[in-house]
C-alpha positions as CSV (number, residue, x, y, z in Angstrom):
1,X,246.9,-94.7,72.4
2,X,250.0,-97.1,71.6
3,X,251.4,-97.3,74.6
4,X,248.1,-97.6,76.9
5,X,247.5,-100.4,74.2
6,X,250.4,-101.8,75.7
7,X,248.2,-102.7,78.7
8,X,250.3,-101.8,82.7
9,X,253.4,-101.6,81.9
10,X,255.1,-102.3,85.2
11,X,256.3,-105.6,84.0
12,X,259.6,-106.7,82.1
13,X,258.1,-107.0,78.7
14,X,255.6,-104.6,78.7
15,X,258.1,-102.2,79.7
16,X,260.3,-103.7,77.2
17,X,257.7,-102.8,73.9
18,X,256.8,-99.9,75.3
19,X,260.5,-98.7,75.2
20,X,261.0,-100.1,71.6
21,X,257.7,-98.2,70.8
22,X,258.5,-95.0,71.8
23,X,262.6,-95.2,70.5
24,X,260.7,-95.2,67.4
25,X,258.3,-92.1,67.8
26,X,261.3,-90.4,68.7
27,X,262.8,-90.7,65.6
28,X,259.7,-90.0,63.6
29,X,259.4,-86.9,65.5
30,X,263.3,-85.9,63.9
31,X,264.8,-85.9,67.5
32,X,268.7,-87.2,67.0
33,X,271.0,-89.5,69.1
34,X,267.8,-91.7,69.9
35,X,268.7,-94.4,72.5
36,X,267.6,-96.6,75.3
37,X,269.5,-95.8,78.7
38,X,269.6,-99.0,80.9
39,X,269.8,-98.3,84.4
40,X,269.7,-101.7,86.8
41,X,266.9,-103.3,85.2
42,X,265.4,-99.9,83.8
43,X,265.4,-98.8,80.6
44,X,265.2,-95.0,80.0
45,X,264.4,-93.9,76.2
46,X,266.0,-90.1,75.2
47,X,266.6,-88.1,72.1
48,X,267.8,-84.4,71.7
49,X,267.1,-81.7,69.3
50,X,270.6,-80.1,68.9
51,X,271.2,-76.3,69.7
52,X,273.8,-73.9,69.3
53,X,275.0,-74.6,72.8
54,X,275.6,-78.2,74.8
55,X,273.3,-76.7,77.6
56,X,270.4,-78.1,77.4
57,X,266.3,-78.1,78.4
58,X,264.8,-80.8,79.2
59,X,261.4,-82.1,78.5
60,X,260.5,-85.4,80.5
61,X,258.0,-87.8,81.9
62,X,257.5,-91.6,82.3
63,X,256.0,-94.6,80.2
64,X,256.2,-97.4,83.4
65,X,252.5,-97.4,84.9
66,X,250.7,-99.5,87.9
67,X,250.2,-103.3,87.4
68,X,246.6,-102.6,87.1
69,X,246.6,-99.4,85.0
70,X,246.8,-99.0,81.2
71,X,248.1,-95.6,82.3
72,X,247.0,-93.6,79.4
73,X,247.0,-90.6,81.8
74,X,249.7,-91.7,83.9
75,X,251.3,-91.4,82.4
76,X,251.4,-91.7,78.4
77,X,249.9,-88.2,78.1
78,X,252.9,-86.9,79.3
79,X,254.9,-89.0,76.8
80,X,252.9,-88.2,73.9
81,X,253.2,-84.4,74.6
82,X,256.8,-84.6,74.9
83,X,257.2,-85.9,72.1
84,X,254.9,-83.7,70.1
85,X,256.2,-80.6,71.4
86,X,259.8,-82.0,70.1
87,X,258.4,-82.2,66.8
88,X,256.8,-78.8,66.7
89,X,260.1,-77.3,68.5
90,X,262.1,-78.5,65.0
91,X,260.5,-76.2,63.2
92,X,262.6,-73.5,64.4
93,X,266.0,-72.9,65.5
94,X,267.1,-73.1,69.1
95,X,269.9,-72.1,71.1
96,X,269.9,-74.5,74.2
97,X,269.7,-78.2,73.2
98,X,266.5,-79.5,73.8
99,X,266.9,-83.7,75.6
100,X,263.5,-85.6,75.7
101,X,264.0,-88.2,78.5
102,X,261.5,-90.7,78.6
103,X,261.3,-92.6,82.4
104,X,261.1,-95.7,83.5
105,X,260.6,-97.0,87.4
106,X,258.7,-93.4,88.4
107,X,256.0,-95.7,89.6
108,X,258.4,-97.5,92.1
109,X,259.8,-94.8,93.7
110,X,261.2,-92.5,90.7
111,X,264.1,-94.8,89.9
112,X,264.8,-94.4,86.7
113,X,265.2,-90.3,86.9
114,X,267.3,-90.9,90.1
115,X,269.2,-93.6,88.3
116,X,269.6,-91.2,84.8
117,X,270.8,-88.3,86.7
118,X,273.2,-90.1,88.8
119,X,275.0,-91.4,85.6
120,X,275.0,-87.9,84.3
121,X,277.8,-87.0,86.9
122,X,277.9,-83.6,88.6
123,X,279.4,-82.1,85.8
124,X,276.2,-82.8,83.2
125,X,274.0,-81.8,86.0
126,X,275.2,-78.1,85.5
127,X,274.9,-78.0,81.6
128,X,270.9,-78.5,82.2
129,X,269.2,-75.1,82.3
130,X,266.0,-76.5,83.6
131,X,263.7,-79.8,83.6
132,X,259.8,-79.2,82.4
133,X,258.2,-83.0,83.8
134,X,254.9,-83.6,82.3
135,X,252.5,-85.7,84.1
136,X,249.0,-86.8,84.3
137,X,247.7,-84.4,80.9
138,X,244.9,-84.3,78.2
139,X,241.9,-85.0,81.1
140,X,238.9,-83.4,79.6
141,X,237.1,-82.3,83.2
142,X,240.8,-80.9,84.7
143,X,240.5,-77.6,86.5
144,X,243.1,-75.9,84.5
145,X,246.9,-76.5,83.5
146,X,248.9,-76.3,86.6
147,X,252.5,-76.1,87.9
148,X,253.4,-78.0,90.7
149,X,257.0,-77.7,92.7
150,X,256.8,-80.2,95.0
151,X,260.0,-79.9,97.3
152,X,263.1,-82.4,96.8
153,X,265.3,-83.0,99.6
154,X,268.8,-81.7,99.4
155,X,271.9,-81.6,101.2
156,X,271.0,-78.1,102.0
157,X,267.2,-78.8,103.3
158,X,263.9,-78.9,101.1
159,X,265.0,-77.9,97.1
160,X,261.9,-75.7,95.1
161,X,261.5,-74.9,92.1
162,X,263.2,-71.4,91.6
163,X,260.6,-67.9,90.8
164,X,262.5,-67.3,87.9
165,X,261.3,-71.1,86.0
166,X,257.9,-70.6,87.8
167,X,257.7,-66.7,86.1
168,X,259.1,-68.1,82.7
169,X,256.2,-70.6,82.3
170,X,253.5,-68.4,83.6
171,X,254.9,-65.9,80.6
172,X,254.8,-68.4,77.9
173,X,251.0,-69.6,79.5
174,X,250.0,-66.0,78.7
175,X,251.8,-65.9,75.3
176,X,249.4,-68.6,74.3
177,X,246.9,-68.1,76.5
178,X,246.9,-70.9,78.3
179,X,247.1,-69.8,82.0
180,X,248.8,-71.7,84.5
181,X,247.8,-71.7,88.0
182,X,250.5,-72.7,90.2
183,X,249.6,-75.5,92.9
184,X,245.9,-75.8,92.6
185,X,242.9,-74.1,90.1
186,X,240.8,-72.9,93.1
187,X,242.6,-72.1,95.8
188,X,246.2,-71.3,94.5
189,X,247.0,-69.3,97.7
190,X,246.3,-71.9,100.3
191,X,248.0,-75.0,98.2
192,X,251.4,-73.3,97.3
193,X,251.4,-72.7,101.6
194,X,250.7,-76.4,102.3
195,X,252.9,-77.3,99.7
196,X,255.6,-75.4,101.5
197,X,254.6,-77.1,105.1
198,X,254.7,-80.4,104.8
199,X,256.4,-83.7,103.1
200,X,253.7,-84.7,100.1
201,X,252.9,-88.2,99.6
202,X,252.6,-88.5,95.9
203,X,256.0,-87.5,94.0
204,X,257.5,-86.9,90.1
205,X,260.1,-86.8,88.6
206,X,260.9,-82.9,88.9
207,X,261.8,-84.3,92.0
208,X,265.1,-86.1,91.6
209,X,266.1,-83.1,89.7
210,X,265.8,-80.8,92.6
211,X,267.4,-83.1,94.8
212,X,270.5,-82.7,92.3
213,X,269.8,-79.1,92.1
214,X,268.7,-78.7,88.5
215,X,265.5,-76.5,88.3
216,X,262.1,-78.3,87.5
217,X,258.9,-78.2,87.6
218,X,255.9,-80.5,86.9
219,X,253.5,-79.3,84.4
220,X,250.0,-81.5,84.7
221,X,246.4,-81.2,84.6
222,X,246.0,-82.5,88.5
223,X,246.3,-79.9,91.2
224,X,247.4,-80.5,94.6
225,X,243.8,-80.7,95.3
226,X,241.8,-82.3,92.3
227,X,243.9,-85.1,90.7
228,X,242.5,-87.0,87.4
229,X,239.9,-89.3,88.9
230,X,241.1,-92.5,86.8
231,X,244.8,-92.1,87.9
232,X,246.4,-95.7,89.1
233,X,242.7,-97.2,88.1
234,X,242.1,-99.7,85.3
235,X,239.7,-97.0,83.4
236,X,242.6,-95.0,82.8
237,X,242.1,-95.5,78.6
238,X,243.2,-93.7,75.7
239,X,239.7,-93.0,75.1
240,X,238.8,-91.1,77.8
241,X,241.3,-88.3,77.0
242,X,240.4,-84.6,75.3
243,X,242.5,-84.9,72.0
244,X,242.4,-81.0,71.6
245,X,243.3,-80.5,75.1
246,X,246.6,-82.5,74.5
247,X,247.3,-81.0,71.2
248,X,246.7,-77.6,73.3
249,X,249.2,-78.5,75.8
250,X,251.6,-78.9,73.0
251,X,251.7,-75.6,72.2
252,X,252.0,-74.3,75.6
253,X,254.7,-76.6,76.3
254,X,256.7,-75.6,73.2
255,X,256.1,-72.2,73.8
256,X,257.3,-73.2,77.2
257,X,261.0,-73.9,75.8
258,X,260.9,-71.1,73.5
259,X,260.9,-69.0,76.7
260,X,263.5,-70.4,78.5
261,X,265.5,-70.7,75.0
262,X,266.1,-67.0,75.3
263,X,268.0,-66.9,78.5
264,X,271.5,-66.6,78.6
265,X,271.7,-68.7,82.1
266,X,270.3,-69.3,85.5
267,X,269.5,-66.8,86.4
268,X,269.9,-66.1,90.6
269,X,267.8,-68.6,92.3
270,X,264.5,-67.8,94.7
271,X,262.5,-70.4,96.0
272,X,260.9,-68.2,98.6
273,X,257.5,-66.7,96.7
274,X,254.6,-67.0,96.0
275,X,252.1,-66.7,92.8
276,X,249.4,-64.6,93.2
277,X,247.2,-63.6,90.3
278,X,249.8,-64.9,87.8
279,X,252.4,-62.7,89.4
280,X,255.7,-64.0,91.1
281,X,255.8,-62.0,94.3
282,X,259.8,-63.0,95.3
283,X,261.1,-62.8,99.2
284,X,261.8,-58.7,99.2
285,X,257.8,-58.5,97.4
286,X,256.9,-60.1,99.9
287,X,258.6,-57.9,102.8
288,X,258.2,-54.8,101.4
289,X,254.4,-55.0,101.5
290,X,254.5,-56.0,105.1
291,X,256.9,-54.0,106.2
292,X,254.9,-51.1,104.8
293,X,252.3,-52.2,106.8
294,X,253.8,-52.5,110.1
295,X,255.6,-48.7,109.2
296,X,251.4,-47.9,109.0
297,X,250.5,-49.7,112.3
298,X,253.7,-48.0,113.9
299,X,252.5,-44.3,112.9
300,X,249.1,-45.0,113.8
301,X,249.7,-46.3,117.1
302,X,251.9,-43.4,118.0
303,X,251.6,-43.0,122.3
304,X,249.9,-39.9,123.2
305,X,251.6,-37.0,125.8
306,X,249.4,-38.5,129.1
307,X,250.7,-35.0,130.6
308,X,248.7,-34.4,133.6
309,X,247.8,-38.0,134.7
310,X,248.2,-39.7,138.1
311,X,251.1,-42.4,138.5
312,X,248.0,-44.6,138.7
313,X,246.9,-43.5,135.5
314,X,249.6,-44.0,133.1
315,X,250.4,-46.8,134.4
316,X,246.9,-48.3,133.4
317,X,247.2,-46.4,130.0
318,X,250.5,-48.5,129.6
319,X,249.3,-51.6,130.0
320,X,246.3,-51.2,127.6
321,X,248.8,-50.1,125.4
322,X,251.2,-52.8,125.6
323,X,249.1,-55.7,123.5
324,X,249.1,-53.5,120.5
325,X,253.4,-53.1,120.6
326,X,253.4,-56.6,121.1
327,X,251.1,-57.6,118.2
328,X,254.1,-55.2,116.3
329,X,256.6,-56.3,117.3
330,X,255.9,-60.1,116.8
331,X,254.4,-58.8,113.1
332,X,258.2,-57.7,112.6
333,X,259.7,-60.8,113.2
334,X,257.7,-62.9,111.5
335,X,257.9,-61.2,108.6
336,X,261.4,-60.9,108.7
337,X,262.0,-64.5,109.8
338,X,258.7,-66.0,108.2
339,X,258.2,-63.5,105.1
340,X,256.2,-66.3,103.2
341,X,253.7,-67.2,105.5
342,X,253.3,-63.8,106.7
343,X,251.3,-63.3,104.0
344,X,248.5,-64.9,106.6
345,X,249.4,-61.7,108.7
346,X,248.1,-59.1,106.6
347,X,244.6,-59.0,106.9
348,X,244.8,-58.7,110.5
349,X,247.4,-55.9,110.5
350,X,245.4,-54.3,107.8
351,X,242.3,-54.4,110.2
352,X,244.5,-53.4,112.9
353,X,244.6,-49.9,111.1
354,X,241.1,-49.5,112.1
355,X,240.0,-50.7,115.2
356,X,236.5,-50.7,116.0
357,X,234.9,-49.4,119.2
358,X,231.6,-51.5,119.3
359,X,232.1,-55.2,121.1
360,X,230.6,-56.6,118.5
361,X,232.5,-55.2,115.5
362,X,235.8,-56.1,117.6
363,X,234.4,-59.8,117.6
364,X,234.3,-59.7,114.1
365,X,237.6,-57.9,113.4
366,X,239.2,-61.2,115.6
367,X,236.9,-63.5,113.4
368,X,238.5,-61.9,110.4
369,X,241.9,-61.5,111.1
370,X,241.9,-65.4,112.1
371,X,240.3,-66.2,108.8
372,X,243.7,-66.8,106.6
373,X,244.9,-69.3,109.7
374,X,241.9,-70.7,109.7
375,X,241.1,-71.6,106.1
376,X,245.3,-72.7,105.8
377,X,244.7,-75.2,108.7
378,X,241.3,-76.5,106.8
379,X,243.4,-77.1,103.3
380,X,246.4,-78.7,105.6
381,X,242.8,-81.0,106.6
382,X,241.8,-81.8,103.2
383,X,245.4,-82.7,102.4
384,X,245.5,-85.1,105.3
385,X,242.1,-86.4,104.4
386,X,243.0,-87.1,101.0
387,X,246.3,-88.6,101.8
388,X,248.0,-86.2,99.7
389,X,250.6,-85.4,103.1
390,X,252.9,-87.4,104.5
391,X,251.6,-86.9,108.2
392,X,254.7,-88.6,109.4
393,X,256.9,-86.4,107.1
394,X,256.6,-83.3,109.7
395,X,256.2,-80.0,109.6
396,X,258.4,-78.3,107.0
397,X,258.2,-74.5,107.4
398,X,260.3,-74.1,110.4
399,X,260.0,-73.0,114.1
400,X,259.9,-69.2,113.1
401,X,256.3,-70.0,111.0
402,X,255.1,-72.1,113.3
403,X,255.6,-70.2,116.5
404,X,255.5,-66.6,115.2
405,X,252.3,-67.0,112.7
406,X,250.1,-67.8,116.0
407,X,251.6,-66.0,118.2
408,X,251.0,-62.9,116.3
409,X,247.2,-63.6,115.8
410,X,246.8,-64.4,119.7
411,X,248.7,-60.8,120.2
412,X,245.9,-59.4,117.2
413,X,243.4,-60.7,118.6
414,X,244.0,-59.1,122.4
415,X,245.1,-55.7,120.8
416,X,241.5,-55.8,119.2
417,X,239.6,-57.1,122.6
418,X,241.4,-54.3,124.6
419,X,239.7,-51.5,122.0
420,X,240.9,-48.7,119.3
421,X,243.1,-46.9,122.6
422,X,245.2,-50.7,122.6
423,X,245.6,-50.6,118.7
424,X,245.7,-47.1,118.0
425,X,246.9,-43.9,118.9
426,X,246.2,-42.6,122.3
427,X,244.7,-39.5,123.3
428,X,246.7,-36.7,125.2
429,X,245.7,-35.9,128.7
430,X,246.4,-32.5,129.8
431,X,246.4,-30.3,133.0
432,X,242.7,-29.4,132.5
433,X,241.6,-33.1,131.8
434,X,240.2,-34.9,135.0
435,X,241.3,-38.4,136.2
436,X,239.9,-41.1,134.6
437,X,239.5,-39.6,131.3
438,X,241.1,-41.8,128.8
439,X,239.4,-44.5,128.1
440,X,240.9,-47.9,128.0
C-alpha cells in the first residue's frame, strides 16, 4: 500500500522515495547489511539474512512501475512478499544466506538486475544457489500460483530454468498446499511447449539471471495465458488486491527457501522437461516412455512369412507396408532428437497399436492423432493474438522439432489411411493360400 501510494514510480523522485521506503522495511523486517545499490542512474535496494555459508538464495522483484501505473501489482506485490517472507524466514535458522534484492529499471528493459549482476562479477555469480523473482502477486480472481521459466539468452543458446529448481518449488507448493502449476493454470501442457518455441514478449527478472547462468524462476499469479487484468493500467491499486492471498503466498515462498536451504549444491542441471501433473518428467522420462512405445509399434508390426506369393504379390504387400516403417522410423528420431516435443507423438503411436479396419474409424484415428499438433498450433495462435510472442523472435525449438514432429504425423496419418495390414502385423501367405489373399 506504501509504495503504490507513491503513485508510478518510473520517475527520478518517485523512484527515489520509494527506494528510501523500502531500505527502511527492510530493516524492520531484521534483514542486515541493508543498502541502496546505484547502478547508472538506478538504484537497487538489498538486505541479507545471514547463513552458515556465503552461498546464497535469492528472493527478488522490482519497485519501478509504468508512468501511468501505481503498480501495486506490478509490481509492489512482489516487494511486499519478499519482504515478508524475509521476516518469517528469521524465525529459524538457515544454512544458505538468504539476499532480498529489490529492482529498479525492470520496466525499461530489466536494467537494474542486468546492471546488479554484472557488478557482482563472475565469481559472486557462482556463490548464488538460485533466484526465486516474484512478480505480479496477491490478484484475488488469478487462476492459481504459477511458475514461469521464460528462456534467457546465453552464450550457449536459450538458458531455462533447470528441473531440479522447478521440482524443489513444486515440493514446497505441496508442503503447504499451495500447488503450483508451471506455465499456465489450464492448459499447463500446451504453455510450457510454446514457451519452449518461441521468443516471449513480456520478460522478468529471472531473466538476466539465466542469461548469467544462475537458476531462476518467476513465481506470479499471471500465467502465460491469463495475466492480472490491471497490469500496466492506472487501476492497478492497493485496494484491489486479496490480503490473505498475499499473506498465503508468504508462506509458500518461505517454505520455498526452506526447500532449497537443504541442498548441499546444484545439483546437475536439466532444462529439457516438462511438468505434468505436478511431476518433473526429465529428458530420459521423457524417452523411455517413447521409446517403449515405438519397441510396442515395432513388435506389433512384425512382417509376416508371404511364403507362397507371386513376385507381384509381395511386392504390393511391401509397399503397403512401407508407410507404417516409415511412421517408425521418423517416431525414433524425433524422439531421440526432439524428446520434448515428442510428447505430441504419443497419442498417435499409441493409436497406431490398434488400427482400425472401418474408413470411418481410420478417419477418426487421423483426427486424433493430429489433435496434440493441432491444439499446440492454436495456443502458439492465442499467444500471437495476445502479443504475448515475439513473432519476429523466431522459432526456437530447432530444425529437428520442426521438421520431424510433422513429418511423423503426415507418415501416421498414411500408415492409418493404408489400413491395420500398413500399421500392423501382416498375415502369412502360404502354399495353399490363393493369389490375392492378403488384403492391403
Amino acid at each position: 500500500m506504501r509504495l503504490a501510494a507513491v503513485g508510478p514510480r518510473s520517475a527520478a523522485e518517485p523512484r527515489r522515495r520509494a527506494a528510501g521506503f523500502l531500505l527502511d522495511a527492510l530493516r524492520r523486517a531484521g534483514l542486515e547489511r541493508v543498502r541502496a545499490v546505484p547502478h547508472d542512474r538506478l538504484v537497487n535496494v538489498e538486505g541479507v539474512l545471514p547463513g552458515e555459508v556465503a552461498d546464497e538464495i535469492v528472493l527478488s522483484a522490482h519497485y519501478d512501475s509504468v508512468a501511468w501505473s501505481p503498480g501495486a501489482g506490478d509490481d509492489a506485490s512482489g516487494c511486499g512478499v519478499a519482504v515478508a517472507a524475509a521476516a518469517e524466514l528469521r524465525r529459524t535458522p538457515l544454512r544458505h544466506t538468504v539476499r532480498v534484492v529489490l529492482f529498479d529499471g525492470e520496466e525499461a528493459g530489466l536494467l537494474g538486475s542486468k546492471g546488479w549482476l554484472e557488478d557482482l562479477g563472475a565469481d559472486a555469480g557462482r556463490r548464488i544457489l538460485a533466484d526465486l523473482n516474484l512478480e505480479m502477486l496477491g490478484w484475488s480472481r488469478s487462476a492459481g500460483p504459477v511458475i514461469l521459466s521464460f528462456p534467457g539468452r546465453t552464450a550457449a543458446g536459450r538458458g531455462q530454468s533447470p528441473g531440479w529448481l522447478v521440482h524443489a518449488i513444486l515440493q514446497s507448493g505441496k508442503a503447504v498446499e499451495w500447488p503450483y502449476a508451471v506455465a499456465d493454470s489450464h492448459f499447463p501442457l500446451r504453455a510450457q511447449l510454446v514457451m519452449r518455441s518461441w521468443a516471449l514478449a513480456y520478460g522478468s527478472d529471472s531473466e538476466s539471471f539465466l542469461e548469467r547462468g544462475i537458476p531462476s524462476v518467476t513465481l506470479s499469479d499471471s500465467s502465460l495465458r491469463e495475466a492480472d487484468p490491471a497490469c500496466h493500467r492506472s487501476s492497478d491499486a492497493a485496494g484491489r488486491l486479496d490480503a490473505r492471498r498475499l499473506e498465503r503466498w508468504t508462506e509458500a515462498v518461505a517454505a520455498a527457501v526452506r526447500r532449497l536451504d537443504t541442498l548441499a549444491g546444484r545439483p546437475l542441471p536439466e532444462d529439457q522437461y516438462l511438468v505434468v501433473r505436478g511431476r518433473v518428467w526429465l529428458r530420459r522420462d521423457l524417452m523411455w516412455i517413447a521409446f517403449l512405445l515405438w519397441a510396442a509399434l515395432v513388435l506389433r508390426s512384425r512382417r509376416g512369412r508371404w511364403r507362397g506369393g507371386s513376385a507381384a504379390e509381395r511386392r504390393r504387400q511391401m509397399r503397403a507396408y512401407l508407410p507404417g516403417f516409415l511412421f517408425r522410423l521418423l517416431l525414433l528420431l524425433a524422439v531421440s532428437f526432439a524428446p520434448v516435443f515428442s510428447v505430441l507423438l504419443l497419442p498417435a503411436a499409441a493409436l497406431a497399436l490398434f488400427p482400425p479396419r472401418n474408413v470411418w474409424m481410420r478417419s477418426l484415428w487421423i483426427v486424433l492423432g493430429f489433435l496434440p499438433l493441432l491444439s499446440f498450433l492454436h495456443a502458439l495462435l492465442i499467444a500471437f493474438a495476445g502479443e504475448i510472442i515475439l513473432p519476429q523472435g523466431g522459432f526456437q525449438a530447432g530444425p529437428a522439432a520442426g521438421a520431424l514432429i510433422p513429418a511423423t504425423l503426415l507418415a501416421y496419418a498414411l500408415t492409418i489411411a493404408r489400413g491395420p495390414f500398413a500399421a500392423g502385423r501382416a498375415p502369412e501367405l502360404t502354399g495353399d493360400d490363393p493369389p490375392g489373399k492378403v488384403e492391403s
